[in-house]
N, C-alpha and C positions, 0 to 999 in steps of 0.2 A: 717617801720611804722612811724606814726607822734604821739608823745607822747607829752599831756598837763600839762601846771602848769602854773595855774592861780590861784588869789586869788579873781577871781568871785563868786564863792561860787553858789551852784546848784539854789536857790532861780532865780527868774525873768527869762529874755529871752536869758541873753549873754552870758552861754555855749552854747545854742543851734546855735544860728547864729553864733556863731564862728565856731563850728561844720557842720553849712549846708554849709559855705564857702570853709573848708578844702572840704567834700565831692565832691560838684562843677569842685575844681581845680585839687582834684589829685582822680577820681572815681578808687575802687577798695585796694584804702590804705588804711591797717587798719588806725584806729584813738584812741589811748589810754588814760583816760586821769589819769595822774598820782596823780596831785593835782589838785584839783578845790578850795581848803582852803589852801592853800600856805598862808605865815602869811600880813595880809592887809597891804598894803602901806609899807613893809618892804623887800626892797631886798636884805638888809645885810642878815637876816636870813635863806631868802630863795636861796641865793646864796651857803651857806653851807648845807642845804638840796637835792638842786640840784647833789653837787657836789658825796654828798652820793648816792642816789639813780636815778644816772646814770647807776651805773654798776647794768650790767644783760639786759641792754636789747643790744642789738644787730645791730653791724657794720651799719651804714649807717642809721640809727635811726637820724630824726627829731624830735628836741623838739622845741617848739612854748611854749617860756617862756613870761607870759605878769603878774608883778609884775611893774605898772608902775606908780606912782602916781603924775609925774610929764607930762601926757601925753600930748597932744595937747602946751607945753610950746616953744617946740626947746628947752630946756635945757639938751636933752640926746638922742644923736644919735637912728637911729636904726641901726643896725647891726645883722650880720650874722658870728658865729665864729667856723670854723671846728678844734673838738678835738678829737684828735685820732682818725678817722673816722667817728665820730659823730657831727651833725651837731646843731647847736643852734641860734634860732633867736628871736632878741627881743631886748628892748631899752637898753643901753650902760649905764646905771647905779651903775655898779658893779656887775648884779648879774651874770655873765660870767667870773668874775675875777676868783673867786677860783678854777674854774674847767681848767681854762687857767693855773694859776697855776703850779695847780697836773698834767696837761698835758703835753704829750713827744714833740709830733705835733701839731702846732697851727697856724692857721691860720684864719685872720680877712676881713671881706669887711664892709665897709659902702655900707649900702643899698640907693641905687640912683634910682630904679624904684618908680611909683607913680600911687596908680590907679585911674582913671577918678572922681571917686567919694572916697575922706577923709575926714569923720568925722573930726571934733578937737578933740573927748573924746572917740573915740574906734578905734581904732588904732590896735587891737587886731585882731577884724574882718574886718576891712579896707587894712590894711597895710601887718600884721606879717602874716596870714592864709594864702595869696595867696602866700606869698615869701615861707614857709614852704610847702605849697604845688607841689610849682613849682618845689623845691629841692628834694621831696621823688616823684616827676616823674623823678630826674635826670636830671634836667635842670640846666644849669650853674647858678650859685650865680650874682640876678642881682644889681650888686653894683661894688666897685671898692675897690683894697687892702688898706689898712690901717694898720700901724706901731702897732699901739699899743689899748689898750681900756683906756676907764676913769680913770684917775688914782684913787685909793682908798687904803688907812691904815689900812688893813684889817691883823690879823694874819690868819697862817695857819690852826689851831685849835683857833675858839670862846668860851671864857668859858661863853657863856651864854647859856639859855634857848631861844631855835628856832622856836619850833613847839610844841604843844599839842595835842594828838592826841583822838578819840571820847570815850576811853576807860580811860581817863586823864592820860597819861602814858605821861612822859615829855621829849622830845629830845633835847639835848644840841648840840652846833657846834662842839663837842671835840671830834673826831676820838679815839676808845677806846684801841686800838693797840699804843696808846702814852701813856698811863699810866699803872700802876703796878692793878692788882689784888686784890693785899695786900692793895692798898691806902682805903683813906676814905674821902669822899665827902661830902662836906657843902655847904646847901641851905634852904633855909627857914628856918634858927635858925638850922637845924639838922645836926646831923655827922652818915652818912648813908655809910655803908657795903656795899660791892660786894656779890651777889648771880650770878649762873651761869644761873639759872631761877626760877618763881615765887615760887614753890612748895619748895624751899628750906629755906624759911622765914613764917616764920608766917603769920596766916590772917589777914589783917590791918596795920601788917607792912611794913615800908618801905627802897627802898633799891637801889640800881643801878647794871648794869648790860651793857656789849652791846648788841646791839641790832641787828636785824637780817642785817641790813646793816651798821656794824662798827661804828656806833655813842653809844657814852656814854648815856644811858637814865634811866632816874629816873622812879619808879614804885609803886604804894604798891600793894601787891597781894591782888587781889578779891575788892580793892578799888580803888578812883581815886585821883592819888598824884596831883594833883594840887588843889585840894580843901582839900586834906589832910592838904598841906606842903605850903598852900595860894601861888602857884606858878605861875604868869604871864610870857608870851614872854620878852624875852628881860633881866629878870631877871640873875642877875650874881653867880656865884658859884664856889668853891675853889677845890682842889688835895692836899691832904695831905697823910703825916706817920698814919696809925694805931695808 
């Protein structure tokens, strides 16, 4: 399957023509789209999103990542990065770092093909859709190997806030299997408790938890913690002692 993340956002025309392009190239591939609000112009964030909510879907899985805000510049390759059997295409910004990472098997090309017709500003539907489509027909990776990606100072776990999601429930980059249970979490002015789920806390209040794919994420039950707890992307937050 070809699985999307973009931060086109459903609004206007450019998931659908990204969508009619994959359809075109690879007929009969499912198309999933994971994020369409992947966080704007931010691949740091969406890089450890990524890295989460790869797992589960299935060997030989296309993902068509376009978080590019530097698009039409030449300032950030594209590229094509096979992880553990999973394949990933999209500009060389960092957001392929952390799953390279976490990854056993890695493997890079810069993308060298070009089709007849490139935009300077969508590059999504120009460029990435046909390369991603070519790859989930099983066609060889048209580019050539490459050493290494962008380099970026990124840690393994982000203690920021990454993504909000439509219920205001807050995702942080911090893998929740790195911290204790017991700890307690500061953000927005507050020192917020572990529950193992919503019903175990009060109505209104708030609290953290992991989440269904091992990210640390903020919540209040029956509310929405980021208008709770005034909490934007990118926003930073601590691990403490009880």
């Amino acid at each position: 399957m070809i699985v999307l993340m973009t931060d086109y956002g459903m609004e206007g025309p450019y998931m659908g023509q990204l969508t009619s392009v994959l359809y075109q190239y690879a007929p009969g591939v499912p198309v999933v789209t994971l994020f369409y609000d992947a966080p704007v112009h931010n691949p740091k964030a969406s890089a450890y999103l990524l890295s989460a909510y790869r797992q589960g879907f299935p060997k030989g899985s296309v993902f068509l990542c376009v978080i590019d805000p530097a698009v039409g510049s030449g300032i950030h390759r594209p590229v094509i990065v096979k992880v553990d059997d999973q394949w990933f295409v999209g500009p060389d910004n960092g957001l392929f770092n952390v799953i390279a990472k976490h990854g056993t098997a890695v493997v890079r090309w810069l993308i060298t093909w070009q089709p007849e017709r490139l935009s300077h500003t969508f590059h999504g539907r120009d460029l990435y859709a046909p390369v991603a489509a070519r790859l989930a027909m099983g066609l060889e990776p048209p580019g050539e190997p490459i050493l290494s990606l962008y380099s970026v100072d990124w840690p393994d776990d982000l203690y920021e806030v990454i993504y909000i999601d439509r219920f205001g429930n807050v995702m942080t980059g911090v893998r929740a299997s790195t911290i204790s249970s017991d700890c307690m979490l500061t953000i927005g002015g507050r020192r917020l408790k572990n529950a193992d789920v919503f019903a175990q806390v009060a109505v209104g209040e708030a609290f953290w938890y992991a989440n269904s794919n091992g990210l640390v994420e903020v919540a209040v039950n029956q509310g929405r913690a980021h208008e709770v707890l005034k909490i934007r992307i990118g926003d930073p937050f601590t691990v403490g002692p009880a």
